[in-house]
N, C-alpha and C positions, 0 to 999 in steps of 0.2 A: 664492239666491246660488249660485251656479256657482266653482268653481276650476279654475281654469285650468292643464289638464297641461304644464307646462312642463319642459323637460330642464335638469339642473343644470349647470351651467359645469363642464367637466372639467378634473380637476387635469392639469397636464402629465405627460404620462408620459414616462423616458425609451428608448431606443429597445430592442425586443427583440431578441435573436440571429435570424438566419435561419436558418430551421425545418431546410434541408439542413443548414449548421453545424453544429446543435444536433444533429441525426441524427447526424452523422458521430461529434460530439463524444461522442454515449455511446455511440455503437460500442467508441468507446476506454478510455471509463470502464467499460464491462461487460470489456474486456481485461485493463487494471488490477486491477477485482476479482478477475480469474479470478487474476492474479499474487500479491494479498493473501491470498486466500483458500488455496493453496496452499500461503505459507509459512507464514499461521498456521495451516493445518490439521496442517503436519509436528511443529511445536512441539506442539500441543495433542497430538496422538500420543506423543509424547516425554513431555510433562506427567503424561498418562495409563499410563507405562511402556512404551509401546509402542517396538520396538526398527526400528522402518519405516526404511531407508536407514542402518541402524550397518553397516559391517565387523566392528566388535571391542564389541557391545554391553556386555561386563564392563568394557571401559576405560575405556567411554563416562557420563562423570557431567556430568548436565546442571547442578548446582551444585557447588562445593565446599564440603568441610567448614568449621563455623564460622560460616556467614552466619543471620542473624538471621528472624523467621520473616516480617517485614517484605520483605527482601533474597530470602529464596528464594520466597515468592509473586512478586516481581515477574521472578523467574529464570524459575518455572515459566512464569507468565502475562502477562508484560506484553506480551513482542510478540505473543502472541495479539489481545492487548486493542488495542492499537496498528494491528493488520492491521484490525481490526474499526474503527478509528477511518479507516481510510485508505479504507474503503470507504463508509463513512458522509461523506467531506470530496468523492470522486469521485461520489458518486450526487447528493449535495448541490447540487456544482455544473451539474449535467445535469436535474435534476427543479424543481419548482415551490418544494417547499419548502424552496429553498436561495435565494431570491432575497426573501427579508426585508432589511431593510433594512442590518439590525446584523450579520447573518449572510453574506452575499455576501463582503464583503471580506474578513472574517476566513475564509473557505472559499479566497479567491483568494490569499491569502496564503500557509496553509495548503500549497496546492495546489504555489505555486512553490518551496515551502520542499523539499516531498515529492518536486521533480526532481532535487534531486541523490542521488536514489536510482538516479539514472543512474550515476552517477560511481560510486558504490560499488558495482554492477552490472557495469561494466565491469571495474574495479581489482581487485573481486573471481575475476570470472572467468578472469583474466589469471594472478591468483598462482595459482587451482588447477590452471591446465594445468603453470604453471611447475613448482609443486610436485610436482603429476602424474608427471608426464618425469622428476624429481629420485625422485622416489617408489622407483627399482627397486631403488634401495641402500637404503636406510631410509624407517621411516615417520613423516613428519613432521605427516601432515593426522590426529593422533591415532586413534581409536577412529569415525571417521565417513566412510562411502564417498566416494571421490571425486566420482561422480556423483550423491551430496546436496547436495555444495559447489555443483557445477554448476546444479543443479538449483536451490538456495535463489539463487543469483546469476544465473538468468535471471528469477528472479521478481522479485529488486530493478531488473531493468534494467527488465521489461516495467511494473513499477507507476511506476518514477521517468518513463520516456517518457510514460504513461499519466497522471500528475498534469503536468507540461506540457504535453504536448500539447492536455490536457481543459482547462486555465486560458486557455491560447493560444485554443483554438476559442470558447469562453465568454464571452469579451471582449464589449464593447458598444461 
């Protein structure tokens, strides 16, 4: 008795991104990261006591007094944690094992939700020059250089364009 190799009826699949796409699109998502990884590495610095990008480090208190030890863990570390989830949601959508079936959508979701890190990106960089300029009479941007402001809101801009852009190219 012989069995006969036969090929199994393939489930339909549906279609994949084209592979330049998919190129382009984590060029953008390694951008992104670079933008996540930046502003959580300044916090973690800060978390750490480190005084990286202060002016006035004695003025500079990354909690105030009073919060709970729940409240100042997530002062120290949540946007740490957060940066770390934005890079896990952009490599997610760019690699294989974001393309589960339960996990895709809530990643593309995710992803569009994390553009309007554009707007605050923008909005933010706008009130630090403002402030900036106003800066010669008084100091209003507290205990922290102007060029940290800068510097944390070009990372919001480059990570909010970098989660649309990466949802936009990802598409099917």
């Amino acid at each position: 008795m012989t069995v006969g190799l036969t090929r199994r009826p393939s489930a339909p699949r549906r279609p994949a991104v084209p592979a330049d796409r998919l190129r382009r699109a984590r060029q953008v998502a390694y951008l992104g990261c670079a933008g996540a990884f930046g502003y959580g590495g300044l916090k973690v610095i800060w978390a750490l006591g480190g005084t990286v990008g202060l002016r006035y480090p004695g003025r500079f208190r990354l909690s105030p007094a009073g919060l709970t030890a729940a409240q100042r863990f997530f002062d120290y570390w949540g946007t740490p944690i957060l940066a770390g989830l934005a890079v896990v949601i952009l490599l997610g959508l760019v690699y294989p094992w974001g393309n589960v079936i339960v996990v895709r959508p809530l990643l593309r979701i995710l992803a569009w939700a994390g553009s309007l890190l554009t707007v605050v990106g923008v909005a933010g960089f706008t009130l630090t020059i403002w402030q900036f300029a106003d800066n010669l009479t008084h100091d209003r941007l507290g205990g922290i250089h102007p060029a940290t402001y800068l510097f944390v809101y070009v990372c919001f801009l480059v990570l909010g364009l970098a989660f649309g852009v990466t949802a936009w190219l990802t598409r099917r």
